[in-house]
N, CA, C and O atoms as a GROMACS GRO file, in nm:
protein
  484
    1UNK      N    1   2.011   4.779  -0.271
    1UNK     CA    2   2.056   4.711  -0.151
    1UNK      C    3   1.939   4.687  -0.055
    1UNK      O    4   1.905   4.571  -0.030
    2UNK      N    5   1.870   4.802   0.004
    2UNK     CA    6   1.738   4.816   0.068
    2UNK      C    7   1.668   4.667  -0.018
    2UNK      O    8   1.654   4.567   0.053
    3UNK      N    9   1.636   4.660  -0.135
    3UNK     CA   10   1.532   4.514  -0.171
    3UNK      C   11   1.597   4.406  -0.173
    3UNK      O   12   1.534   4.307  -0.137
    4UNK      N   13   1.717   4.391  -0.207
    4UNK     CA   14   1.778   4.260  -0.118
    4UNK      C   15   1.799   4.230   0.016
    4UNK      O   16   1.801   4.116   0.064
    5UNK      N   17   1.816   4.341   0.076
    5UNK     CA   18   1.783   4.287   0.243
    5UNK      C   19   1.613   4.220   0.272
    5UNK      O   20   1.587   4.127   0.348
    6UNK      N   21   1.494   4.313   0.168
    6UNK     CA   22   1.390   4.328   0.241
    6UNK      C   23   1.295   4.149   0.166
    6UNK      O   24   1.197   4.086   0.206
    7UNK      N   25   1.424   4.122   0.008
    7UNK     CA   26   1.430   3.999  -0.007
    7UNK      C   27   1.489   3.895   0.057
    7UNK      O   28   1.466   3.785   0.008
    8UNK      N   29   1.558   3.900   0.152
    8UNK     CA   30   1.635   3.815   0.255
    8UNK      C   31   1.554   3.808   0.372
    8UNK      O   32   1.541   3.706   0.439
    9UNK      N   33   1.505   3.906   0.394
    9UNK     CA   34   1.434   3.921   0.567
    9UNK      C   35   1.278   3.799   0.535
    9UNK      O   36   1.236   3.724   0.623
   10UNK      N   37   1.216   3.808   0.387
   10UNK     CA   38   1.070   3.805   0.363
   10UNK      C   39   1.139   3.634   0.338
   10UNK      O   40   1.078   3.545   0.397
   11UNK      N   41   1.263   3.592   0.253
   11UNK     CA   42   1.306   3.410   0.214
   11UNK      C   43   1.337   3.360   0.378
   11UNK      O   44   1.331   3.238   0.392
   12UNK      N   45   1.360   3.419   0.471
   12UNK     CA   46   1.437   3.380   0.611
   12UNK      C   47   1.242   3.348   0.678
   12UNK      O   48   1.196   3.235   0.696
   13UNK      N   49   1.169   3.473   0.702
   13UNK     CA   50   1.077   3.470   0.722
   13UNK      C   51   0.995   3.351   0.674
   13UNK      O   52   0.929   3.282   0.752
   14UNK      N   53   1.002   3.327   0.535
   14UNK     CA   54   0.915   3.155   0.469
   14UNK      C   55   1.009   3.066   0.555
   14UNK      O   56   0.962   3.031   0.663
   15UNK      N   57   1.106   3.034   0.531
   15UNK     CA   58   1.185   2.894   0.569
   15UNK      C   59   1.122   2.878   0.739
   15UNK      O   60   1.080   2.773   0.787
   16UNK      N   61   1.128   3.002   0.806
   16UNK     CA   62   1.109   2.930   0.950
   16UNK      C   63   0.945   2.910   0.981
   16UNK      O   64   0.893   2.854   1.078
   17UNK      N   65   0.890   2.965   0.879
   17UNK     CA   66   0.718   2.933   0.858
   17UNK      C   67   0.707   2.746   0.850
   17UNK      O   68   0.639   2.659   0.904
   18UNK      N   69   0.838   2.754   0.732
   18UNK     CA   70   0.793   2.625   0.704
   18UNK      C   71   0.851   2.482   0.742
   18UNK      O   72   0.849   2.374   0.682
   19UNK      N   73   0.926   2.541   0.915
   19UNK     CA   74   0.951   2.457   0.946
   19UNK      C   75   0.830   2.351   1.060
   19UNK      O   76   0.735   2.403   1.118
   20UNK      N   77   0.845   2.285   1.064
   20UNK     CA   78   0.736   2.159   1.121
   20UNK      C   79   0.736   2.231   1.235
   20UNK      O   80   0.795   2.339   1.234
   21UNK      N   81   0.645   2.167   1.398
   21UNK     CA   82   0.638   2.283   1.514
   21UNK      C   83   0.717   2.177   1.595
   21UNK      O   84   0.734   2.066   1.543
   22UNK      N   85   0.767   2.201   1.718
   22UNK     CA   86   0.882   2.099   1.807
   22UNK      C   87   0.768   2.002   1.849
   22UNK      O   88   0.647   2.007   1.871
   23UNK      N   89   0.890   1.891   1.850
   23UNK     CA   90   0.847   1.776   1.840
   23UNK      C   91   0.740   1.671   1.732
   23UNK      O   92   0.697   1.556   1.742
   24UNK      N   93   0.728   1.774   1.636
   24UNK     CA   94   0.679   1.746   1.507
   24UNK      C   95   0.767   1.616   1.482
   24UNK      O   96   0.888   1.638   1.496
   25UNK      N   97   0.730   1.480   1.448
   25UNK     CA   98   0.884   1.420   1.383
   25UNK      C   99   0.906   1.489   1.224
   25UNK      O  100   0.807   1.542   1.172
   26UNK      N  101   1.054   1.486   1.139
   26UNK     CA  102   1.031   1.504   1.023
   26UNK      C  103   1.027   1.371   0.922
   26UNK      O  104   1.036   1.251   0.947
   27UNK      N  105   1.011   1.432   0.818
   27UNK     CA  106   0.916   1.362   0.696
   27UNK      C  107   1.002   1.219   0.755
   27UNK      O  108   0.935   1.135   0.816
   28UNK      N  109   1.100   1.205   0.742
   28UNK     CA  110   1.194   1.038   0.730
   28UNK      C  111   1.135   1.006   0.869
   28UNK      O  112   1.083   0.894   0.875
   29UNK      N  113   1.131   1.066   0.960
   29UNK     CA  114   1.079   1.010   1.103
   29UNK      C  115   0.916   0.947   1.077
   29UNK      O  116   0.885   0.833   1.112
   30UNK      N  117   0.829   1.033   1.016
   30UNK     CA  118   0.705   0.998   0.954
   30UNK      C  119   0.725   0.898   0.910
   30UNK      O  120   0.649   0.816   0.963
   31UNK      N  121   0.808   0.838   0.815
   31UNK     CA  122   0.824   0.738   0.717
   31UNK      C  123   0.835   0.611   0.765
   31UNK      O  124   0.785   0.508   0.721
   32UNK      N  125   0.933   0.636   0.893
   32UNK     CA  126   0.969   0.508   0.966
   32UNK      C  127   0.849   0.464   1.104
   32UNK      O  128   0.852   0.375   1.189
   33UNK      N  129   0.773   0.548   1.080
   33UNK     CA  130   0.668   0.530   1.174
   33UNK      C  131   0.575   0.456   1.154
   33UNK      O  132   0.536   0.364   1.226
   34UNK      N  133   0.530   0.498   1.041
   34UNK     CA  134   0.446   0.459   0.916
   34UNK      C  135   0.472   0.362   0.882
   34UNK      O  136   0.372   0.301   0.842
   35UNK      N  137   0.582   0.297   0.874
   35UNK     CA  138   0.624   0.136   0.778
   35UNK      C  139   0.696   0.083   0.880
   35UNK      O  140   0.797   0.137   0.926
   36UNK      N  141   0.654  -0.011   0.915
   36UNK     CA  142   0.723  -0.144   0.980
   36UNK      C  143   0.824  -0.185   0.939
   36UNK      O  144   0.818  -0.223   0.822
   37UNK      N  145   0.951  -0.198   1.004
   37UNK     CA  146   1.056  -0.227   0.938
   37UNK      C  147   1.060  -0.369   0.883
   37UNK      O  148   1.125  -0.400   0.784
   38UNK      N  149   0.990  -0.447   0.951
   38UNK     CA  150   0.976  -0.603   0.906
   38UNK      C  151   0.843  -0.619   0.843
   38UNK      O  152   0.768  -0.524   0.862
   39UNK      N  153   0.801  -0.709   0.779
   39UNK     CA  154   0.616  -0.785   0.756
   39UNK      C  155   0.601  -0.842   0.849
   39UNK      O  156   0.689  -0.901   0.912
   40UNK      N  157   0.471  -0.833   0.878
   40UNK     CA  158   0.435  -0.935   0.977
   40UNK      C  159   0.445  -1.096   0.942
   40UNK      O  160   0.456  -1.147   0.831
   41UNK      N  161   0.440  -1.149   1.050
   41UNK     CA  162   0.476  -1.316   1.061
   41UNK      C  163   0.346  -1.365   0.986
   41UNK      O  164   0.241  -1.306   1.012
   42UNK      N  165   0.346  -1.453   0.909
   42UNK     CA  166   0.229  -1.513   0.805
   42UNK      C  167   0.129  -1.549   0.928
   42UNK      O  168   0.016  -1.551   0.879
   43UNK      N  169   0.124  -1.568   1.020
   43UNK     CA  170   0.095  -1.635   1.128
   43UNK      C  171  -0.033  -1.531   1.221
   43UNK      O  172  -0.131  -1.553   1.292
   44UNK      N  173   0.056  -1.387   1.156
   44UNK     CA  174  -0.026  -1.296   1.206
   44UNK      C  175  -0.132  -1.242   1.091
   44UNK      O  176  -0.222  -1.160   1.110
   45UNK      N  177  -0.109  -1.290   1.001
   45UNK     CA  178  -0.235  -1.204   0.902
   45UNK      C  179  -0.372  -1.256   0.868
   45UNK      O  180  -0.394  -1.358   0.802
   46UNK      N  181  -0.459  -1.179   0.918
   46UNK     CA  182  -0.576  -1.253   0.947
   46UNK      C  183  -0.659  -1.332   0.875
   46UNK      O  184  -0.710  -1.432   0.927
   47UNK      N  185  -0.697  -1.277   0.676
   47UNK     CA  186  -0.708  -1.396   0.579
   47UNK      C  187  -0.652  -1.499   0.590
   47UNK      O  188  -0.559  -1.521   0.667
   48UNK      N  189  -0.696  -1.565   0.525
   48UNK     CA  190  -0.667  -1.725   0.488
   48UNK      C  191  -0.742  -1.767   0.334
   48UNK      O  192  -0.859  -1.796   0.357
   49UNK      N  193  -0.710  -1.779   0.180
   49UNK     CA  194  -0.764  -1.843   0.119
   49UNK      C  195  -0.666  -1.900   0.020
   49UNK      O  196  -0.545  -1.914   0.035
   50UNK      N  197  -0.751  -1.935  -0.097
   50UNK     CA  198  -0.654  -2.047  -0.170
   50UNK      C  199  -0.649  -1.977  -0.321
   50UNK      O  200  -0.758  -1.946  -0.369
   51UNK      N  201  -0.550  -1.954  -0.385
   51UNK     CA  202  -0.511  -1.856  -0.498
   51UNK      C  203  -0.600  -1.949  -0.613
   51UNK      O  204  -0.573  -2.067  -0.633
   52UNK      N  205  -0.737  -1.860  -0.702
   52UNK     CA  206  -0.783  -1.877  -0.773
   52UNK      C  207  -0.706  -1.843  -0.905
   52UNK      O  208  -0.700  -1.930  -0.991
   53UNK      N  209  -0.652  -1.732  -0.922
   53UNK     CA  210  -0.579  -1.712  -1.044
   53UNK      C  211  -0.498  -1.532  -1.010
   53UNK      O  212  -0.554  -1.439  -0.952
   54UNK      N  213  -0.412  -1.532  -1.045
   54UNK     CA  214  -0.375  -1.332  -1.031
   54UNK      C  215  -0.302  -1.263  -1.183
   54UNK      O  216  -0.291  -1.329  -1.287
   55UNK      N  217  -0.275  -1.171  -1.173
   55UNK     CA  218  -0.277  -1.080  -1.290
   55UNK      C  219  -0.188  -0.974  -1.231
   55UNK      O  220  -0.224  -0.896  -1.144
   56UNK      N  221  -0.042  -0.979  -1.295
   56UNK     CA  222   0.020  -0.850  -1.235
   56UNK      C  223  -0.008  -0.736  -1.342
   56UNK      O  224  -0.063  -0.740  -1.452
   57UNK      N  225   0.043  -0.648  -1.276
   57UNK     CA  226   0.010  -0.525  -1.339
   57UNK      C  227   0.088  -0.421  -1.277
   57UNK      O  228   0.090  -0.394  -1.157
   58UNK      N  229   0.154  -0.364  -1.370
   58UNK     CA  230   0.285  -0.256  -1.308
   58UNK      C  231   0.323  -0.336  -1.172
   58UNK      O  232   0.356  -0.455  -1.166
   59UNK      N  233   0.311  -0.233  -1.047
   59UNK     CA  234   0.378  -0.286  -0.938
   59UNK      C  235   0.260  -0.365  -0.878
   59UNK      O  236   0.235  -0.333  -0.762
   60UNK      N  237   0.213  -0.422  -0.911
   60UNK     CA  238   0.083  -0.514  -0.828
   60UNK      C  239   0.070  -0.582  -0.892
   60UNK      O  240   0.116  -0.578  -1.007
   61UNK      N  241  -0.031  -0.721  -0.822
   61UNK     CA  242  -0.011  -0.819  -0.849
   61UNK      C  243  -0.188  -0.834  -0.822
   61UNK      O  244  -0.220  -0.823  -0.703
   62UNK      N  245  -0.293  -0.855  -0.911
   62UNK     CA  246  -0.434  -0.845  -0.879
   62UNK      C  247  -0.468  -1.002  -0.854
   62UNK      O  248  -0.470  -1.079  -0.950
   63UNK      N  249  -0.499  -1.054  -0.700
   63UNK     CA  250  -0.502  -1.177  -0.705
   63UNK      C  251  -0.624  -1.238  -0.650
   63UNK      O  252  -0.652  -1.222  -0.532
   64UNK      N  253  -0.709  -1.316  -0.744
   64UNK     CA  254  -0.833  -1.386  -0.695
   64UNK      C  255  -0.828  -1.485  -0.635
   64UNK      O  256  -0.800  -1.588  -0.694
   65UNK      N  257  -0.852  -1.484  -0.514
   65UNK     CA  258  -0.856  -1.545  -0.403
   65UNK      C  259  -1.007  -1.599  -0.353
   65UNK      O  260  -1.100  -1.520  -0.336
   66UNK      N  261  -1.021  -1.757  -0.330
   66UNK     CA  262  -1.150  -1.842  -0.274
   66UNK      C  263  -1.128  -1.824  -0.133
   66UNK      O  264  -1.027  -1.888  -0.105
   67UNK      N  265  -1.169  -1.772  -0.040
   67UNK     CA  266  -1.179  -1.758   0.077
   67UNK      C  267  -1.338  -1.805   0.196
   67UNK      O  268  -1.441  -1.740   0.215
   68UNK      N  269  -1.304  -1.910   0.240
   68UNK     CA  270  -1.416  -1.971   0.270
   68UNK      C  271  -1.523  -2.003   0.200
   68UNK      O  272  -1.631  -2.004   0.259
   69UNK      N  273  -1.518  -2.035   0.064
   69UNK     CA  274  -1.601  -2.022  -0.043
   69UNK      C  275  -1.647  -1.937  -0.095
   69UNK      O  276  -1.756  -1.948  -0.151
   70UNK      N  277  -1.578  -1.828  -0.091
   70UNK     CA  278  -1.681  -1.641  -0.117
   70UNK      C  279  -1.573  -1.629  -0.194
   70UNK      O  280  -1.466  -1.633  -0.134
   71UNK      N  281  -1.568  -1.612  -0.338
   71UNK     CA  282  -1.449  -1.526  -0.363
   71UNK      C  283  -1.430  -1.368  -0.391
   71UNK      O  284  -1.523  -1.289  -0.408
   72UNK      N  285  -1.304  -1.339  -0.391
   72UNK     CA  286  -1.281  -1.222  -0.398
   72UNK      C  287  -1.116  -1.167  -0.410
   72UNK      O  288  -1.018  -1.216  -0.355
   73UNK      N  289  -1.121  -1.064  -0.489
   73UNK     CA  290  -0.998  -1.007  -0.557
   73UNK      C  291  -0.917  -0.881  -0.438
   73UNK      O  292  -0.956  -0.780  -0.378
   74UNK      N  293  -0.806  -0.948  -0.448
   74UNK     CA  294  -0.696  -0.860  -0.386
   74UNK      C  295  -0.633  -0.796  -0.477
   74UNK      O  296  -0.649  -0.819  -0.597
   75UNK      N  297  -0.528  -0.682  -0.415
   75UNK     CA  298  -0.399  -0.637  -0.522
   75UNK      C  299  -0.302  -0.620  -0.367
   75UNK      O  300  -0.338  -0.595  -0.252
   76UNK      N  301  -0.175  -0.644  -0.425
   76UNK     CA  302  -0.079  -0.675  -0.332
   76UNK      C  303   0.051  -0.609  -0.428
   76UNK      O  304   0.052  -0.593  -0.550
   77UNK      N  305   0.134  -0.584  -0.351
   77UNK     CA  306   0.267  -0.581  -0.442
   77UNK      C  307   0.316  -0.686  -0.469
   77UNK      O  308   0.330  -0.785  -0.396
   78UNK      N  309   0.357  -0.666  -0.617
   78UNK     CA  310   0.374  -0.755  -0.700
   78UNK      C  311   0.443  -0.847  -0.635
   78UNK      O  312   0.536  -0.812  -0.562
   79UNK      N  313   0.413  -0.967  -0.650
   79UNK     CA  314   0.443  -1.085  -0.653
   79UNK      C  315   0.436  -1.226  -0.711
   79UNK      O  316   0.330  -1.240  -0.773
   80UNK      N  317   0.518  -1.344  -0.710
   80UNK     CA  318   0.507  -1.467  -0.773
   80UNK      C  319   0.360  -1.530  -0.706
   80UNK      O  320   0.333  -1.493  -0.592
   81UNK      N  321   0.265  -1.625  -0.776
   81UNK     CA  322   0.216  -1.702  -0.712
   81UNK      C  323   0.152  -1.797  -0.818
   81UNK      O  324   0.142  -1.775  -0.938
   82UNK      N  325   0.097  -1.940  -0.728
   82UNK     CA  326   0.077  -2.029  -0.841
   82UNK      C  327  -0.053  -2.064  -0.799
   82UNK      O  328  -0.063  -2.108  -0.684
   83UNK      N  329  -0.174  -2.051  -0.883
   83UNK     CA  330  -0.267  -2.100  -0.847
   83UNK      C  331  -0.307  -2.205  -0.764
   83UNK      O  332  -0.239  -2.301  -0.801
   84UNK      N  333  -0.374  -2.237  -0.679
   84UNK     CA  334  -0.389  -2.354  -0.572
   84UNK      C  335  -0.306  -2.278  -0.482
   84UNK      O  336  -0.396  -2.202  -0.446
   85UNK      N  337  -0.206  -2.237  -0.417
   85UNK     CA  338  -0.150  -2.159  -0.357
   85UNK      C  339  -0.238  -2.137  -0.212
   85UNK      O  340  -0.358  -2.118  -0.231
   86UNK      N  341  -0.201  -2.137  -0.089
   86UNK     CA  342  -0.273  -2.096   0.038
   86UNK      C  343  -0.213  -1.988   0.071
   86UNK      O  344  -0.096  -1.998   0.106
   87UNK      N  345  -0.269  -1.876   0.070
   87UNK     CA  346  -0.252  -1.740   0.108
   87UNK      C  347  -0.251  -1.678   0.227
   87UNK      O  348  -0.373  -1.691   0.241
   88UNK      N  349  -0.219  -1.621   0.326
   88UNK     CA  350  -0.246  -1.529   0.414
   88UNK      C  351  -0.250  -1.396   0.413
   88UNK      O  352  -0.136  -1.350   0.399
   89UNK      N  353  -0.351  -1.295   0.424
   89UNK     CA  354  -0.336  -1.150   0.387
   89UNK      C  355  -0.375  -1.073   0.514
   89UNK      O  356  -0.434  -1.133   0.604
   90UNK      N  357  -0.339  -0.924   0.527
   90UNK     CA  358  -0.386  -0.850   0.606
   90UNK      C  359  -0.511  -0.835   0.535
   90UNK      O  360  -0.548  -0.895   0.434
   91UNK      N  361  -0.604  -0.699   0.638
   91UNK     CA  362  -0.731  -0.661   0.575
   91UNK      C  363  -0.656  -0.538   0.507
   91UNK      O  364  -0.538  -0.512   0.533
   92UNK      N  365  -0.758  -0.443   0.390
   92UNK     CA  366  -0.720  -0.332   0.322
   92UNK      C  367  -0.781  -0.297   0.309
   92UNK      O  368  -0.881  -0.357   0.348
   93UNK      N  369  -0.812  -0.133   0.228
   93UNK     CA  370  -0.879  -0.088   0.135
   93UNK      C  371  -0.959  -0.104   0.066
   93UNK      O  372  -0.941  -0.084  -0.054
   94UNK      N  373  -1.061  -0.140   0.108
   94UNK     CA  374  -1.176  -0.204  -0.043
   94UNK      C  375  -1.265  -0.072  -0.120
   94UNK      O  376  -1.341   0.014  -0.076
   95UNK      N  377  -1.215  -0.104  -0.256
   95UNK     CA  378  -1.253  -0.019  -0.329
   95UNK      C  379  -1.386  -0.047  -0.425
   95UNK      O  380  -1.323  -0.083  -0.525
   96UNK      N  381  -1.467  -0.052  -0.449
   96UNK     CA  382  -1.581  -0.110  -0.544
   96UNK      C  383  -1.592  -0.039  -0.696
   96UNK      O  384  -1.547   0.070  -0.732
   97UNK      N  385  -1.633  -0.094  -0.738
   97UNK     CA  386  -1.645  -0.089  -0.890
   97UNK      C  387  -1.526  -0.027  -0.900
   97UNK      O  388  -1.514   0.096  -0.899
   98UNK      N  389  -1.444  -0.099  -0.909
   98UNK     CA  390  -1.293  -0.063  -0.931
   98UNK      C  391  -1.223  -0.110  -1.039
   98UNK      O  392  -1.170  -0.221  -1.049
   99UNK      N  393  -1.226   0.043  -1.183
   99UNK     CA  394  -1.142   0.018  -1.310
   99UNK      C  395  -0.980   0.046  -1.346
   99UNK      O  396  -0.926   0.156  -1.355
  100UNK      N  397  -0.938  -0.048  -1.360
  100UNK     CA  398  -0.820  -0.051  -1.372
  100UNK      C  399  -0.776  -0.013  -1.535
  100UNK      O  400  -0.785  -0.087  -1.633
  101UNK      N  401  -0.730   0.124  -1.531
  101UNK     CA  402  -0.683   0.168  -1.699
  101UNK      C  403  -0.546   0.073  -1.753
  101UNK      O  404  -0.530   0.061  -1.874
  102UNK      N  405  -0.486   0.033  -1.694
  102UNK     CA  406  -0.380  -0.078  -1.722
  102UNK      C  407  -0.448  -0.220  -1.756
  102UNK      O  408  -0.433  -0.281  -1.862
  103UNK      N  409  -0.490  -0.244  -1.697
  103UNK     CA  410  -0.618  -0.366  -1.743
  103UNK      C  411  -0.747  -0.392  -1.831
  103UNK      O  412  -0.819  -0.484  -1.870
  104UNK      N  413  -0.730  -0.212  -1.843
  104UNK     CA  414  -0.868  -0.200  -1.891
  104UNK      C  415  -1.012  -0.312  -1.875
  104UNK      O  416  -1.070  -0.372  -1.965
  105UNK      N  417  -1.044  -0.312  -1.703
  105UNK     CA  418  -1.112  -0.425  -1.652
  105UNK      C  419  -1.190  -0.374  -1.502
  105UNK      O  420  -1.113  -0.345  -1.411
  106UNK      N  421  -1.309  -0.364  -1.482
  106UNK     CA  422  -1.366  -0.323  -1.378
  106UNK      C  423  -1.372  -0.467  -1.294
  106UNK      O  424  -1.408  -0.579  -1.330
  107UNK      N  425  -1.326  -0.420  -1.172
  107UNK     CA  426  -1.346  -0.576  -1.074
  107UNK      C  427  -1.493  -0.480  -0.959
  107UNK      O  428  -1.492  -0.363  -0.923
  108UNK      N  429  -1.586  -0.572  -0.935
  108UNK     CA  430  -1.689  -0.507  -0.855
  108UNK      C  431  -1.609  -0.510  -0.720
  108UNK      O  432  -1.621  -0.398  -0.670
  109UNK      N  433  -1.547  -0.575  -0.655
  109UNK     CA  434  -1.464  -0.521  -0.562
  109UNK      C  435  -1.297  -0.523  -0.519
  109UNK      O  436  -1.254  -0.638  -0.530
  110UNK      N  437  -1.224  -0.455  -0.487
  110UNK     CA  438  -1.087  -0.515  -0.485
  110UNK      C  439  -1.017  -0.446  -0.332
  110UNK      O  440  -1.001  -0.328  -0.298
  111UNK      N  441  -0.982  -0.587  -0.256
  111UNK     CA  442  -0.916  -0.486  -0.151
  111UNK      C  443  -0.786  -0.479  -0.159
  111UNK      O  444  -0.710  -0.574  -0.178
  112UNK      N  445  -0.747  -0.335  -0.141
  112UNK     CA  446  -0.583  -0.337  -0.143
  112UNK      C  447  -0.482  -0.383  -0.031
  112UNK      O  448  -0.530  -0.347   0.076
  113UNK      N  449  -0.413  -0.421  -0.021
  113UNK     CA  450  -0.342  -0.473   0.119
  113UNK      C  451  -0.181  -0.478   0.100
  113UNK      O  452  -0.132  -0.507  -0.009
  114UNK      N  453  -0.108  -0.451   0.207
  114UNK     CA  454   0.021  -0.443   0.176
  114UNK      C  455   0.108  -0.572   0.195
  114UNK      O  456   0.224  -0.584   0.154
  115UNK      N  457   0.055  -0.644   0.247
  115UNK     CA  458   0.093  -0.753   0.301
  115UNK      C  459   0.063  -0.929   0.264
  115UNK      O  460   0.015  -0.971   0.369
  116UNK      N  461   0.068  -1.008   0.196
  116UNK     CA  462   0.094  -1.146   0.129
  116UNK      C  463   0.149  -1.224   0.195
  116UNK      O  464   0.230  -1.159   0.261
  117UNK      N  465   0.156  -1.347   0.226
  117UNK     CA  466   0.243  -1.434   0.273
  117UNK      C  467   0.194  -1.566   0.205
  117UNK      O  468   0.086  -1.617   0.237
  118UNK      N  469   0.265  -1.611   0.122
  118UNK     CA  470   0.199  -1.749   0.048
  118UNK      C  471   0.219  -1.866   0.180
  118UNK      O  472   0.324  -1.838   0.238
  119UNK      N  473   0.170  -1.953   0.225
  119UNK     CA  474   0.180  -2.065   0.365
  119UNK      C  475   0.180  -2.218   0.294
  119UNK      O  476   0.220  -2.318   0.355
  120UNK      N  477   0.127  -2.222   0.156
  120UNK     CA  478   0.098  -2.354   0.168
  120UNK      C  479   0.099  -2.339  -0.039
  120UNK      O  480   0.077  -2.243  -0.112
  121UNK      N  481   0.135  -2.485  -0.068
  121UNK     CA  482   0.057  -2.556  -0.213
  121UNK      C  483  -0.051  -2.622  -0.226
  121UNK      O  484  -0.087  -2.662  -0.336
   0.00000   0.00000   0.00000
């Protein structure tokens, strides 16, 4: 009896360890903080180029993009797009010499971004 109490006192003791401290938000409060409930307006995303060719892959969509004549490779969640295509993107993540084991394909740079808005053919 004595080690099940002194096992109850030590499981009571973790749980209130591991609660967050006040005014902590919890995890779902984090979540909704973190993610915008809407995308932004195409209007607001600061790229601009014209869809060279893309390549999905699981949940992404790896898309080469001519941007002021410089090109360069995005990944976005997956999506439709048709080459010639006018794009708008946020900025992201740029990762370099970046190999993709699903592709089995190194791109020298790729930025990640959460955000796409196709504007134009």
């Amino acid at each position: 009896m004595q080690r099940l109490l002194i096992l109850f006192a030590v499981l009571a003791s973790v749980s209130v360890m591991a609660a967050p401290p006040p005014g902590h938000p919890s995890p779902e409060q984090a979540r909704d903080m973190l993610m915008p409930e809407k995308p932004p307006v195409a209007s607001e995303l600061p790229n601009v180029g014209k869809v060279l060719s893309s390549i999905d892959a699981n949940d992404f969509t790896y898309i080469e993009v001519d941007r002021a004549g410089s090109k360069e490779w995005i990944a976005a969640p997956k999506m439709a797009l048709k080459p010639g295509s006018t794009i708008r993107y946020e900025d992201g993540s740029v990762m370099s010499d970046f190999y993709s084991k699903l592709l089995k394909r190194t791109f020298p740079s790729v930025m990640f971004v959460g955000h796409v808005a196709v504007v134009g053919d």
